[in-house]
C-alpha positions in Angstrom: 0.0 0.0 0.0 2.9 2.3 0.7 4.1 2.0 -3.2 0.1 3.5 -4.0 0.3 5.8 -1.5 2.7 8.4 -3.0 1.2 8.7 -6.1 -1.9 8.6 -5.3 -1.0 11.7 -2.7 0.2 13.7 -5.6 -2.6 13.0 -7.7 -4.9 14.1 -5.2 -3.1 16.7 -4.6 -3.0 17.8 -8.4 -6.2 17.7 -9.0 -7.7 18.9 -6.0 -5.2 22.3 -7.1 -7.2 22.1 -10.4 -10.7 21.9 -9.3 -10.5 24.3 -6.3 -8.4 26.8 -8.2 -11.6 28.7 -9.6 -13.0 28.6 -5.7 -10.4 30.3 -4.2 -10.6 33.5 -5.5 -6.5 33.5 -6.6 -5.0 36.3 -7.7 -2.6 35.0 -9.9 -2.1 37.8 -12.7 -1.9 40.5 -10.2 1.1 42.9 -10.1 2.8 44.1 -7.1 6.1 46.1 -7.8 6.9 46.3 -4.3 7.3 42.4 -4.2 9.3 41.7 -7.1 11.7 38.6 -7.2 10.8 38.6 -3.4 11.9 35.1 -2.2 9.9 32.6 -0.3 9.1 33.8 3.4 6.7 33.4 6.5 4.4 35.8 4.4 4.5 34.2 1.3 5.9 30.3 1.0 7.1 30.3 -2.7 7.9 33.9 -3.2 7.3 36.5 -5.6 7.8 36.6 -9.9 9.7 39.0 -11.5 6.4 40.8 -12.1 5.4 40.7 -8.5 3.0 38.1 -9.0 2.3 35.6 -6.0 3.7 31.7 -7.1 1.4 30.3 -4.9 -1.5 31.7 -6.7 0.1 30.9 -10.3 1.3 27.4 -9.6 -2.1 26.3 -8.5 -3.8 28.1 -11.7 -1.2 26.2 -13.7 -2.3 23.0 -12.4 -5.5 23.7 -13.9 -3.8 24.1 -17.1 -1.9 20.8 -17.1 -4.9 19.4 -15.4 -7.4 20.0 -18.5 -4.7 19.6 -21.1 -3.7 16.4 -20.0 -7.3 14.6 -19.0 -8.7 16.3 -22.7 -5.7 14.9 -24.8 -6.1 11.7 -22.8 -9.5 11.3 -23.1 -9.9 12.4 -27.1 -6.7 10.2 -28.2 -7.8 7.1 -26.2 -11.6 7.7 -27.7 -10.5 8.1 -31.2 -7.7 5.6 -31.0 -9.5 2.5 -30.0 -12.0 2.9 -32.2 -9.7 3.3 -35.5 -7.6 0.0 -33.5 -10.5 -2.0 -33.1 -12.2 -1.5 -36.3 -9.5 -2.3 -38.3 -7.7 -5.1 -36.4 -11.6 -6.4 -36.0 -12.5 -5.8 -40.0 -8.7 -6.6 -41.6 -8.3 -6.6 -44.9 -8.0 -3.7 -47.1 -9.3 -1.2 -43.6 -6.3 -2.3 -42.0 -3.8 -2.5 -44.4 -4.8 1.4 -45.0 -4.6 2.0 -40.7 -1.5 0.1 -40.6 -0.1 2.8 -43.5 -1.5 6.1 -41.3 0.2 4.5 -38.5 3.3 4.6 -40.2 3.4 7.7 -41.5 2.7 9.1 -38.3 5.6 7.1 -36.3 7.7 8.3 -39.3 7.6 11.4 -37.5 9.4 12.4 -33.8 5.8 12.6 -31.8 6.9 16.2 -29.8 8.5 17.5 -33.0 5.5 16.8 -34.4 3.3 18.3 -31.8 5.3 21.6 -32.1 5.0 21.4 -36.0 1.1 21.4 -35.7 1.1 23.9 -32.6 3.4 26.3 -34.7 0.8 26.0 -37.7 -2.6 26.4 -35.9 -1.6 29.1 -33.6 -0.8 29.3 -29.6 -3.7 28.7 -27.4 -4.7 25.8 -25.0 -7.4 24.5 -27.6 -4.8 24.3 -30.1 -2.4 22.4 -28.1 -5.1 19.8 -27.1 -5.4 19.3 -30.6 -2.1 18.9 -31.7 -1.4 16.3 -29.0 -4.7 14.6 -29.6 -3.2 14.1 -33.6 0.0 13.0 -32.0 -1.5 10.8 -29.1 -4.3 8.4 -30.5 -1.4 6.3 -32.3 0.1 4.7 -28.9 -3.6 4.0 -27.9 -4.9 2.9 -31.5 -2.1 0.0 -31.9 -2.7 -0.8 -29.1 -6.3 -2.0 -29.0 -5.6 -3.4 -32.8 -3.0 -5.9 -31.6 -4.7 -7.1 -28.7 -8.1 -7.4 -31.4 -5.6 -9.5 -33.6 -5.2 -11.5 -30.5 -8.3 -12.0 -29.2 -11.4 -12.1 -32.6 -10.4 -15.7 -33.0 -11.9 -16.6 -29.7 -14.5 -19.3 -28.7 -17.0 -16.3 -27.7 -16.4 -13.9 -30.6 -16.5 -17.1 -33.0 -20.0 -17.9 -31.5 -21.3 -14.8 -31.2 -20.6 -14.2 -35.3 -22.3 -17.7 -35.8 -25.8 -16.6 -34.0 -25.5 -13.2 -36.7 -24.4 -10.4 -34.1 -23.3 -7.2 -35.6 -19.8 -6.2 -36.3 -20.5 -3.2 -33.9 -22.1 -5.5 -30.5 -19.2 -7.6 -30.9 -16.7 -5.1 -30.7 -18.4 -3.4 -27.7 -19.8 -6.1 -26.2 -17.1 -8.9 -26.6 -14.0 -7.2 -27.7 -13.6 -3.8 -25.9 -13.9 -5.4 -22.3 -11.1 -8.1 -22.6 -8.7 -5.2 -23.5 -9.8 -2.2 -21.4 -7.3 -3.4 -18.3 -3.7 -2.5 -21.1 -5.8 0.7 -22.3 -6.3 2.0 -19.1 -2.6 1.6 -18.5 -2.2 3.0 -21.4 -3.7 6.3 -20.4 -2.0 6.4 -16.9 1.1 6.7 -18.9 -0.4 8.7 -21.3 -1.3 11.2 -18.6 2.5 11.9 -17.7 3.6 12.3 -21.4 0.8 15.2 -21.9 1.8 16.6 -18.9 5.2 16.9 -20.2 4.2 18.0 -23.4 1.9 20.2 -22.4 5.1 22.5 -20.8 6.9 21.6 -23.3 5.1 23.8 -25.6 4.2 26.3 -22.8 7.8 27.0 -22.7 8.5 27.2 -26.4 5.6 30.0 -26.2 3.1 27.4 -28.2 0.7 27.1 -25.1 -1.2 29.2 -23.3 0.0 32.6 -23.4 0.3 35.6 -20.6 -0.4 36.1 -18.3 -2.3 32.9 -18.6 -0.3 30.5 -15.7 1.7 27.3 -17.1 4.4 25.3 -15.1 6.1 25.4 -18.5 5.9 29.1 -19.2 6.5 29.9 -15.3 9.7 28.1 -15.9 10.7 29.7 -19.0 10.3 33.1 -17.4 12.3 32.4 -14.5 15.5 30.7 -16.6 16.4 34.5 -16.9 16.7 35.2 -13.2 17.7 31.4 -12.0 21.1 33.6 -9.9 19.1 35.8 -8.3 15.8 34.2 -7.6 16.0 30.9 -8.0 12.6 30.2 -6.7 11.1 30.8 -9.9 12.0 27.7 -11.2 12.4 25.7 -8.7 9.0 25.3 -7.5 7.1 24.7 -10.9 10.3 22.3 -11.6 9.5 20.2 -8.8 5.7 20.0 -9.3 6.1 19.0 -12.9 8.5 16.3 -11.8 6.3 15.5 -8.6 3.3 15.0 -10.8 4.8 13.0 -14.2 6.7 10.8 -11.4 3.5 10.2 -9.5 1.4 9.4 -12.8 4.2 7.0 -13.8 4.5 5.2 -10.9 0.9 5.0 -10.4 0.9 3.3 -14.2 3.5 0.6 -13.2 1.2 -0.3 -10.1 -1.6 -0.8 -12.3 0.5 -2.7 -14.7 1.3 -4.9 -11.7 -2.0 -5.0 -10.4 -3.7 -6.2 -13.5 -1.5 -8.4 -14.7 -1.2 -7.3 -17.9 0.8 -10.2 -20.0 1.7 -10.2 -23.8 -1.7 -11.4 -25.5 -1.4 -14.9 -26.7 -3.6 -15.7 -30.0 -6.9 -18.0 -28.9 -8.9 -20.4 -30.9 
């Protein structure tokens, strides 16, 4: 219990930040010029931007950021991805010789490069980074559920469930999707970590949301140019990115434990 305590602590933690952060009446674009680059003290824990701006107030508002971003482009690639995987590993034939192309065009390409590629074209803005990682993201999820498909449509159930005339559709919700939900939802635990990371990735490349909109990415980008003198400023967003990706990846390898998740072995 200890080894799903931690992460489970942090994710709380995270996402508590992100749903109380409209609640608590934060002032997080507020500027104080009598408080600039003031470190953490008994007044104020993590200190003061460069801006005068309290970090408290904009490191919970960027949890909200990474909060949405990261649920959204898990949610939209994991939807959109096993459908394109089951349908084709389920239907073959020319559907998935076509898949099994798109898929390979798209692992051609470095998945952040190409993230910052499509961010760069459609414009900054949190809607648009969503997107891009959503085009990026649904490949992991999609050949995923198409191999375990391959694995599993030969089985006694599917076989007889195609003899009494069920629909392609029922058998892929009813008798597919649930023997392979327990490696998706792994899947997307790790999946939450890498659109975390990408996320401030692009915040701090200026492709995310922009000012004086709060990002752990862009918090840490502004405060690379005063790291001598007021280290704070990228300290603390450092460590709660790192906190939060570490907890999310250690709460995937529990699950992966937990469920038992083997290499699928082909039935019938």
């Amino acid at each position: 219990m200890m080894r799903l305590w931690f992460p489970l602590s942090i994710i709380g933690i995270w996402g508590l930040m992100a749903l109380a952060s409209p609640i608590l009446h934060l002032t997080p674009n507020t500027i104080d010029l009598t408080h600039i680059l003031v470190p953490p003290d008994q007044n104020s824990w993590l200190g003061f931007d460069e801006l005068g701006r309290s970090m408290a107030d904009r490191l919970i508002t960027g949890a909200t950021t990474s909060f949405l971003v990261s649920l959204s482009v898990v949610a939209l690639g994991l939807l959109s991805g096993v459908i394109l995987g089951i349908s084709s590993g389920y239907f073959g034939g020319w559907v998935d010789q076509v898949f099994v192309r798109i898929v390979d065009i798209m692992l051609a390409f470095p998945g952040l490069l190409l993230a910052i590629a499509l961010a760069g074209a459609l414009g900054p803005g949190i809607e648009n980074v969503v997107f891009a990682l959503v085009i990026v993201g649904w490949v992991g999820y999609a050949r995923l559920a198409r191999v375990q498909v391959l694995a599993l449509k030969h089985a006694d159930h599917v076989v007889a469930a195609q003899a009494i005339g069920a629909s392609p559709w029922r058998i892929m919700g009813r008798h597919l999707l649930p023997l392979i939900t327990a490696p998706l939802i792994i899947e997307a635990s790790f999946g939450i970590a890498s659109a975390i990371i990408a996320e401030a990735g692009l915040s701090f490349l200026g492709l995310g949301v922009q000012p004086p909109q709060a990002s752990w990415g862009s918090m840490i980008r502004d405060g690379t140019r005063y790291m001598l003198v007021a280290p704070h400023l990228v300290i603390f967003p450092g460590l709660t990115l790192m906190a939060v990706v570490l907890a999310a990846n250690l709460l995937g390898d529990w699950l992966r434990d937990w469920l038992d998740v083997k290499e699928p072995k082909k039935m019938g």
